[in-house]
N, C-alpha and C positions, 0 to 999 in steps of 0.2 A: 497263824500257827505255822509250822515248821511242816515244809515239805519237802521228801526228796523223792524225786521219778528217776529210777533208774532205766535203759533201753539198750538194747544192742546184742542181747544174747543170740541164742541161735546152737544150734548143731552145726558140726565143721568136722573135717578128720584130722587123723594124728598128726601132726607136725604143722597144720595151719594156722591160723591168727583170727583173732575177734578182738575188738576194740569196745571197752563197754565205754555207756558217760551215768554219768548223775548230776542231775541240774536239784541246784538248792535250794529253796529262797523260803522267807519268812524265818530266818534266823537273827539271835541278836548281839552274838557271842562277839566282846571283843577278841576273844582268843578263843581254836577249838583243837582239836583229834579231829580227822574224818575219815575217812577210807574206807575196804573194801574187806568184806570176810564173804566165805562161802560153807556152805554146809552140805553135804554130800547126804543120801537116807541113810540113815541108823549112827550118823555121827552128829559129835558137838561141832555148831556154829569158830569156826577158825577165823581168825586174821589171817590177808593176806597180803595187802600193803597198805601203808598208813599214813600220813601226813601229820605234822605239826607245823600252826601258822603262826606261835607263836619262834616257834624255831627255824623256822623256814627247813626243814630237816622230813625225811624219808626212811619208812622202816619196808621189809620185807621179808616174808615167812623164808626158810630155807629153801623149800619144796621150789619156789618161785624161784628164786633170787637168778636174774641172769636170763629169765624170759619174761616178765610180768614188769610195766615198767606204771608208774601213774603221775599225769600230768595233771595241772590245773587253769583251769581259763577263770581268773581272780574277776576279771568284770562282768563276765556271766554266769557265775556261782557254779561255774559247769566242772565235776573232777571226773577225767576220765580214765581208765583199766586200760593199757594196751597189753594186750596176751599175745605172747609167741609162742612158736614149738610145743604147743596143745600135747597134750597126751591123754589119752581116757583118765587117768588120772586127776584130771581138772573137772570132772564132769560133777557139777554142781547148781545150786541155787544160788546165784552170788548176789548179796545186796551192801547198797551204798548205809554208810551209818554217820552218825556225828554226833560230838559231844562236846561239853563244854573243857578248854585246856585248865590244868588244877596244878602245874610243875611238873610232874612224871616226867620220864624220858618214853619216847614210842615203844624202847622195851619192853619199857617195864608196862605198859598201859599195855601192850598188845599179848603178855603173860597172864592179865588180869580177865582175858576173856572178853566179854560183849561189859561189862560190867560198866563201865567208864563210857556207853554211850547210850544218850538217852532217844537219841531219831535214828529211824530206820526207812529205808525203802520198803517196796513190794517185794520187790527180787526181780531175777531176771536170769532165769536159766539156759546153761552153757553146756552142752553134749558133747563129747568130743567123740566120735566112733565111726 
């Protein structure tokens, strides 16, 4: 079955960096979404950057865009979150997700909400303060 372990959170202050990963395995997808949403208490679950493997192609929320970067290590199923310039702002549950790719463009699947992924992490909460 389909695992993902995300690690690396932690509490940090305003304008330092955390590095998250999610290691994936037991997938079958030849093509997927995967990426990273976080959900903060009393709000909806958001995207925050997103991958397409069948596009080789990168989405990123506004809020981020210009600190949040996500890389991928393809032969160890590993995607990881680099966060810059934190702001209490980011203080959330961030977890790794993936889904199967159906054509959408990352826009539009990341306007769609959590809906277009079927695997989810634990989480792995990130403080910024």
């Amino acid at each position: 079955h389909v695992q993902l372990v995300e690690s690396g959170g932690g509490l940090v202050q305003p304008g330092g960096s955390l590095r998250l990963s999610c290691a994936a395995s037991g997938y079958t997808y030849d093509a997927y979404y995967m990426g990273w949403f976080r959900q903060a208490p009393g709000k909806k679950r958001e995207a925050v950057g997103l991958i397409s493997s069948k596009r080789r192609s990168t989405w990123y929320a506004d809020s981020v865009k210009g600190r949040f970067s996500i890389s991928q290590d393809n032969a160890n199923n590993i995607l990881d979150l680099q966060m810059n310039s934190l702001e209490p702002e980011d203080t959330a549950m961030y977890y790794c997700a993936l889904g199967e790719f159906f054509g959408a463009s990352l826009a539009t699947v990341a306007a769609r909400g959590t809906r277009d992924f079927d695997h989810w992490g634990q989480g792995t909460q990130v403080t910024v303060s």
